[in-house]
C-alpha positions as CSV (number, residue, x, y, z in Angstrom):
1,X,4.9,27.1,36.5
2,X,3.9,23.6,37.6
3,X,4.2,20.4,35.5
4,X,2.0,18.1,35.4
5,X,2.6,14.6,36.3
6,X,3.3,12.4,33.4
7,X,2.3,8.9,33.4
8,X,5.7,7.3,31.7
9,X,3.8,3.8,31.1
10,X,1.2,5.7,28.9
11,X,4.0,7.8,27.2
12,X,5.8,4.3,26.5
13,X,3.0,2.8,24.8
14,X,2.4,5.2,22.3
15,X,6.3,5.6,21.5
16,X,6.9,2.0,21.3
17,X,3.2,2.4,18.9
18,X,4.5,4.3,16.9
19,X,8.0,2.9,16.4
20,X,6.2,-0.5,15.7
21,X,4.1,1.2,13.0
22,X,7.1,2.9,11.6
23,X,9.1,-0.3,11.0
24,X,6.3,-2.4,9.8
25,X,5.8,0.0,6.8
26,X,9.6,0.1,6.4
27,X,10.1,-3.6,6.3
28,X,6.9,-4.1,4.0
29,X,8.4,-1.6,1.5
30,X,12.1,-2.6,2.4
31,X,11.8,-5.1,-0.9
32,X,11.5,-2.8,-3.4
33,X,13.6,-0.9,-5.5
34,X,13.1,2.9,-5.4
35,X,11.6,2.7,-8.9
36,X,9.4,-0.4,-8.4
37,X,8.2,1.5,-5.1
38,X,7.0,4.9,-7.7
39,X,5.8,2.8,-10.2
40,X,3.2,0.0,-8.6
41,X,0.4,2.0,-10.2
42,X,1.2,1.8,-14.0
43,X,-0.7,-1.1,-15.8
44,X,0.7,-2.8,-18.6
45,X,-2.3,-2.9,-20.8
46,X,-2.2,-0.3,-23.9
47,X,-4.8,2.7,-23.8
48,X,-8.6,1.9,-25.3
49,X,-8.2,4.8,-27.6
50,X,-5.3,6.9,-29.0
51,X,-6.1,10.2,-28.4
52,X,-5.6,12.7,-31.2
53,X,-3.7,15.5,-31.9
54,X,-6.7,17.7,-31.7
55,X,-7.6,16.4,-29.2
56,X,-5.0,17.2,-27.5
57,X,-4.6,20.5,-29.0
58,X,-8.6,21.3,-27.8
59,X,-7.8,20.4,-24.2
60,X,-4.5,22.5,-24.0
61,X,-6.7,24.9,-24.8
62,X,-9.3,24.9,-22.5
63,X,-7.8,24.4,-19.9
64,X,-5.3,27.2,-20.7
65,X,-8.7,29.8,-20.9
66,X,-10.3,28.6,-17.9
67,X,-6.9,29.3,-15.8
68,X,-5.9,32.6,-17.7
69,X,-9.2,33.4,-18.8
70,X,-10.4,35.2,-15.5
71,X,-6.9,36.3,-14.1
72,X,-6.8,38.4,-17.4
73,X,-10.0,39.3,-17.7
74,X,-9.6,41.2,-13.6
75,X,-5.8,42.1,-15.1
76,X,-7.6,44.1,-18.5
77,X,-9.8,45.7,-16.1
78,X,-8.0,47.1,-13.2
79,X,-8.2,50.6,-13.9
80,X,-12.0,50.7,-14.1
81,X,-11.8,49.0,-10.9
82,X,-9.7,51.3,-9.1
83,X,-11.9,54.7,-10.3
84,X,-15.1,53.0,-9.9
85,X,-17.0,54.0,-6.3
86,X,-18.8,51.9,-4.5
């Protein structure tokens, strides 16, 4: 097999590019704390409204039909499925 001839000042660049890039983002985030670096997106406001029990209760729920709902539904089913003919 033949190589191909490499241009090394190309090559160079785009190392040196992305070792650049690499330590900018280390140094900008060099500052903060592991926690302060997970947490930058939590506000300190309280919520508009206190969500309910119920609520909460509903949306369990619902959410717990929609994901099992159809999975059962094709689990209750499988033997019709395999003796049907298409």
């Amino acid at each position: 097999m033949e190589r191909l001839p490499v241009d090394d000042k190309s090559t160079n660049k785009s190392v040196n590019l992305l070792v650049i890039s690499v330590k900018s983002q280390v140094i900008n985030k060099s500052h903060m704390t592991g926690v302060q670096q997970r947490a930058t997106y939590i506000h300190d406001k309280p919520p508009k409204d206190k969500i309910g029990v119920m609520e909460s209760a509903f949306v369990l729920t619902v959410m717990t039909l929609t994901v099992l709902g159809p999975s059962g539904w094709i689990l209750s089913h499988v033997d019709e499925y395999k003796t049907r003919r298409p």
